[in-house]
C-alpha positions, 0 to 999 in steps of 0.5 A: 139129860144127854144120852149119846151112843156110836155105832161103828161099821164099815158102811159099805152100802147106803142105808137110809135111816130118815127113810127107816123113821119117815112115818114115825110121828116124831120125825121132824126132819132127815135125809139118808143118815141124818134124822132129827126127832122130837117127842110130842110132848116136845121134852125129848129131842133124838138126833142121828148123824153120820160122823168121819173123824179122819179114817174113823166114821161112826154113826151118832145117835144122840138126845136131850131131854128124858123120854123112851124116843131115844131106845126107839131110835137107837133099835130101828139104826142098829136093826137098819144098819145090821141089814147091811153089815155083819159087824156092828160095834156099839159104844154107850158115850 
């Protein structure tokens, strides 16, 4: 099952979001806005990017497969990326 969300900001400071999941022990891979997780038991996989289509930027969190990783993911972005911003959009896709 795919699940994606868009957070949308004006992301005028960094925030680093492999650093927030770091120690997480699903962290597969990251850097700065770029995460990849996988569940241990390997069925859910959660992926977060940050995407610029022309003047839109938006950052991506996304999963395959059926688990509670991608609420986990989804809570510590939003909670990262509010740190640095006063107003977030969120869109279920």
């Amino acid at each position: 099952m795919k699940r994606e969300t868009h957070i949308t900001s004006y992301f005028s400071l960094p925030t680093d979001l492999a650093g927030e999941m770091r120690d997480w022990p699903e962290f597969v891979s990251g850097q700065d806005y770029s995460v990849d997780l996988r569940s241990s038991d390997s069925s859910e996989t959660v992926s977060v990017r940050y995407v610029e289509l022309g003047e839109e930027c938006f950052v991506s969190v996304s999963r395959t497969g059926a688990g509670s990783l991608f609420d986990q993911v989804l809570g510590r972005v939003i909670y990262a990326l509010a740190a640095h911003s006063d107003n977030l959009m969120v869109d279920r896709i």
